[in-house]
KELUMMAR-92736 format. One line per 3 residues: number of its first residue (from 0); their letters; for each residue x negated, y, z negated of C-alpha. Coordinates in Angstrom, 1 decimal. Each point is the difference from the previous one (the first is absolute). Layout:
NUM> A> X/Y/Z; ... .
//
This chain:
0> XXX> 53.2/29.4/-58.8; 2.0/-3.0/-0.3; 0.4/-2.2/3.5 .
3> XXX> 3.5/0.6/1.5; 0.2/-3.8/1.4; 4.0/-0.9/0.3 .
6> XXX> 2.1/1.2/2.5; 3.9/-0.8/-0.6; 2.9/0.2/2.3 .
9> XXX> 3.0/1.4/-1.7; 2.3/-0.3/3.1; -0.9/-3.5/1.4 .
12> XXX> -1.9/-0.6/3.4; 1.3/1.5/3.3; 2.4/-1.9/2.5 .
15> XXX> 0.8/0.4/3.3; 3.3/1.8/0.8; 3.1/-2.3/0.0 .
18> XXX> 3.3/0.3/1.4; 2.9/-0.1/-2.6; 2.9/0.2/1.6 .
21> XXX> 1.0/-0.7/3.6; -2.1/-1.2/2.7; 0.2/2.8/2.6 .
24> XXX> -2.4/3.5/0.4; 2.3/1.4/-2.6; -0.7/-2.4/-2.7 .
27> XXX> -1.2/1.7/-3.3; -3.5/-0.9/-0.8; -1.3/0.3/-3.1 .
30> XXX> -4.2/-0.4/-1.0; -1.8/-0.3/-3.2; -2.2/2.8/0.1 .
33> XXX> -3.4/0.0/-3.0; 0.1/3.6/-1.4; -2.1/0.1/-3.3 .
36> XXX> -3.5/-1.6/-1.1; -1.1/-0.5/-3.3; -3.6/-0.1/-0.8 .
39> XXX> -1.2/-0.7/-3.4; -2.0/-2.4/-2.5; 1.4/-3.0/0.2 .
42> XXX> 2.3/-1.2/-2.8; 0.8/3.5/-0.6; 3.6/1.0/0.0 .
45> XXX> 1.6/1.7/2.8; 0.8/2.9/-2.5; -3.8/0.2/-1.0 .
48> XXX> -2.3/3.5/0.3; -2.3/-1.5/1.8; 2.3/-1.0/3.2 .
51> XXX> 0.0/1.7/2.7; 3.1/0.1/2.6; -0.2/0.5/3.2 .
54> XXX> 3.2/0.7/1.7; 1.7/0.9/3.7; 2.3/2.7/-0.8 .
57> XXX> 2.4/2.5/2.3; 1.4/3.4/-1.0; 2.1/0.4/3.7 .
60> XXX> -2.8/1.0/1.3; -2.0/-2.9/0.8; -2.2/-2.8/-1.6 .
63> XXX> -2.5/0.5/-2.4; -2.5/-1.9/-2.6; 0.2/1.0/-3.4 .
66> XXX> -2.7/-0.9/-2.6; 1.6/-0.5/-3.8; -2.1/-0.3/-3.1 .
69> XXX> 1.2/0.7/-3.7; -2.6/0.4/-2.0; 0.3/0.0/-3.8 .
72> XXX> -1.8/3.3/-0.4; 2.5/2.0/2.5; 3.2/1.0/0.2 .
75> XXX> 2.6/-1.6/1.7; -1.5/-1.6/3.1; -2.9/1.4/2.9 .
78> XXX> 0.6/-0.4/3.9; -1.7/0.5/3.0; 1.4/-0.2/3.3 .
81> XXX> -1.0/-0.9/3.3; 1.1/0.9/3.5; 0.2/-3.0/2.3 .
84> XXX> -2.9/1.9/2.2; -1.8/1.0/-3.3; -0.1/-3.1/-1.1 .
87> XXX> -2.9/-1.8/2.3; -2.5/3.1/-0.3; 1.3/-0.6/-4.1 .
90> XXX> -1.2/-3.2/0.0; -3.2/0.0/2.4; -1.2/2.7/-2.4 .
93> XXX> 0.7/-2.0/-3.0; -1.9/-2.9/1.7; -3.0/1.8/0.7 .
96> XXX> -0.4/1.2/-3.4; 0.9/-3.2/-1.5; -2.8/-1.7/2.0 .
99> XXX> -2.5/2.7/-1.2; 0.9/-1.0/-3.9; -2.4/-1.4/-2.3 .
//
């Protein structure tokens, strides 16, 4: 299996909050917020099969991480999704099997 080596930011890097308009406790603030991750072979367009996004997303009913792939040989695209909670024992889990990997 190919390496998936590049990471690319499709929102920009992540700022502090700034004030927009007025100085005072009501001023609006506005932040720049990163919520999706590409991971693929490098060089590969952002449209390719073999990317994978990885996305914040929110129904109403609170944040969640969503894993995108498109493979060629499916229809349409294939999700998985994440509970903020989930998401640690997700990953810790992943780790300790990739560690284990040959």
């Amino acid at each position: 299996m190919p390496s998936l080596g590049a990471i690319v930011l499709r929102t920009g890097h992540s700022r502090p909050s700034q004030k927009c308009q007025g100085d005072g406790e009501d001023a609006v603030k506005y932040e720049t917020r990163i919520t999706r991750l590409t991971v693929g072979l490098e060089g590969k367009e952002i449209y390719d099969p073999s990317m994978t996004h990885i996305e914040i997303e929110d129904e109403s009913g609170g944040e969640f991480i969503v894993l995108t792939q498109h493979p060629e040989d499916k229809d349409g695209e294939q999700q998985l999704r994440f509970d903020p909670k989930e998401w640690d024992a997700v990953v810790e889990a992943v780790e300790q099997l990739r560690k284990g990997m040959r």
